[in-house]
C-alpha positions in Angstrom: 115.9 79.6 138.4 119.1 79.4 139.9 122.5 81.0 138.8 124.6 79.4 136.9 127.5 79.6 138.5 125.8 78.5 141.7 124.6 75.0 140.3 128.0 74.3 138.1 129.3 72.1 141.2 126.7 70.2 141.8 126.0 69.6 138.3 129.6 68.4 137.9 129.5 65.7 141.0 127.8 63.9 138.7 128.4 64.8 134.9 132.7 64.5 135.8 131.5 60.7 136.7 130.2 59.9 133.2 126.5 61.6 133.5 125.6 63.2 130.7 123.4 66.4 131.3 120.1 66.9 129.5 118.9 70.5 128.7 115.9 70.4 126.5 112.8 68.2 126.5 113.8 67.3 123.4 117.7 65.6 124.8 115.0 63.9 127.3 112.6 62.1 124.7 115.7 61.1 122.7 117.2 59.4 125.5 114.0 58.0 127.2 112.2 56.8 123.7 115.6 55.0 122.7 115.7 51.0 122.8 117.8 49.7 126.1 117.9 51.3 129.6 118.0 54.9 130.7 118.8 56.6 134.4 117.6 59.6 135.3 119.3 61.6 138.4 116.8 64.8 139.0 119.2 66.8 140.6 118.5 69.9 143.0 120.2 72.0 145.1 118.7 70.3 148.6 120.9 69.0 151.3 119.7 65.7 150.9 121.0 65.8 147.1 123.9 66.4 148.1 124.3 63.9 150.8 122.4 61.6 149.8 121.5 61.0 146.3 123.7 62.2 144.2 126.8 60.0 146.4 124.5 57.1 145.9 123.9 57.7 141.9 127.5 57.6 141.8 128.1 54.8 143.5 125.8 52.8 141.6 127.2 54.0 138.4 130.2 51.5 139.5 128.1 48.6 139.3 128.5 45.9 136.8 125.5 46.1 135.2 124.4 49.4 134.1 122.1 51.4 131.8 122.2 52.2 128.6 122.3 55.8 130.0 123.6 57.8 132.6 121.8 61.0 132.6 121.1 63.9 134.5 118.4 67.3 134.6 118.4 70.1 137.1 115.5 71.4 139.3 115.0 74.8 139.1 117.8 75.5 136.1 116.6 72.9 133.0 113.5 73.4 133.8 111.8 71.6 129.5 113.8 68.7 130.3 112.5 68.1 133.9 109.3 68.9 132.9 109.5 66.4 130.5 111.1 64.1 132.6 108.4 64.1 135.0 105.7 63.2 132.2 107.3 59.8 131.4 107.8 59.8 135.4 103.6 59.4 135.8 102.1 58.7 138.1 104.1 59.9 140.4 104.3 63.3 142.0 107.0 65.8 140.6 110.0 65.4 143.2 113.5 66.5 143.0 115.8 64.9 143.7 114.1 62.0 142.6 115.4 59.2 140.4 113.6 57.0 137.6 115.1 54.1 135.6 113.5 53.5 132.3 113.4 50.0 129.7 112.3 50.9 126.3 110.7 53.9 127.4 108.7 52.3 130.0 109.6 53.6 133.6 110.4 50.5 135.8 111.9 52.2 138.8 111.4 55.1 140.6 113.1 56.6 144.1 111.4 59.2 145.1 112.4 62.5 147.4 110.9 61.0 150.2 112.9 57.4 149.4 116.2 59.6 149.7 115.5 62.2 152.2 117.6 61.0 156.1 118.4 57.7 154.2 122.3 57.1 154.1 123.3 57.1 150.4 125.0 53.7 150.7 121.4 52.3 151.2 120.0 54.3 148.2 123.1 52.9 146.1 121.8 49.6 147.1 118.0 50.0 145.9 119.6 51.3 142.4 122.3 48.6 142.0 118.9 46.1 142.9 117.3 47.9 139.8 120.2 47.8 137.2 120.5 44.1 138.3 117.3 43.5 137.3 116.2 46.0 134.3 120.3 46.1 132.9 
């Protein structure tokens, strides 16, 4: 687990742009079992979160169309909530960051590490703005 005081930035690049943070499993089956449209941001502390996806999760969150929800867990710090995160993220391998957009509790879309890893954030902000166009 990481300190506190060590994750508070990154956490806010994206909570200060209208993410809300989830904490417990049970903030995450709320959300995700809820009617409508859900984003998930799995944050981390990696370089290529912070160059890459968490600038292109807040691009996208500029789009016209957008979910239902903005949210957000943390690898390594809410670790029940992306635990449960990564259950409604099945099939796929556990991967942070990683991003998954949800309809009615169904996942629809998923970006995984390897998706955002040496890709420029302006072309992840693309494949998301793609997904709220068609799942929003």
């Amino acid at each position: 687990m990481y300190p506190p005081e060590l994750v508070a930035p990154m956490k806010e690049d994206l909570t200060s742009k209208g993410y809300k943070e989830l904490i417990t499993a049970a903030d995450v089956d709320e959300v995700l079992n809820a009617s409508g449209t859900s984003f998930v941001v799995m944050n981390s502390v990696c370089g290529c979160a912070a160059a890459n996806a968490r600038p292109a999760a807040i691009m996208a969150s500029t789009n016209d169309k957008l979910p239902n929800n903005l949210v957000t867990v943390f690898a390594g710090v809410d670790v029940d909530a992306v635990n449960q995160v990564r259950k409604y993220c099945l099939p796929y391998p556990p991967s942070s960051p990683s991003m998954a957009l949800f309809k009615d509790g169904k996942l629809v879309h998923f970006i995984e590490r390897h998706h955002i890893e040496g890709k420029p954030a302006d072309m992840i902000a693309e494949n998301i703005v793609a997904a709220f166009n068609e799942f929003c």
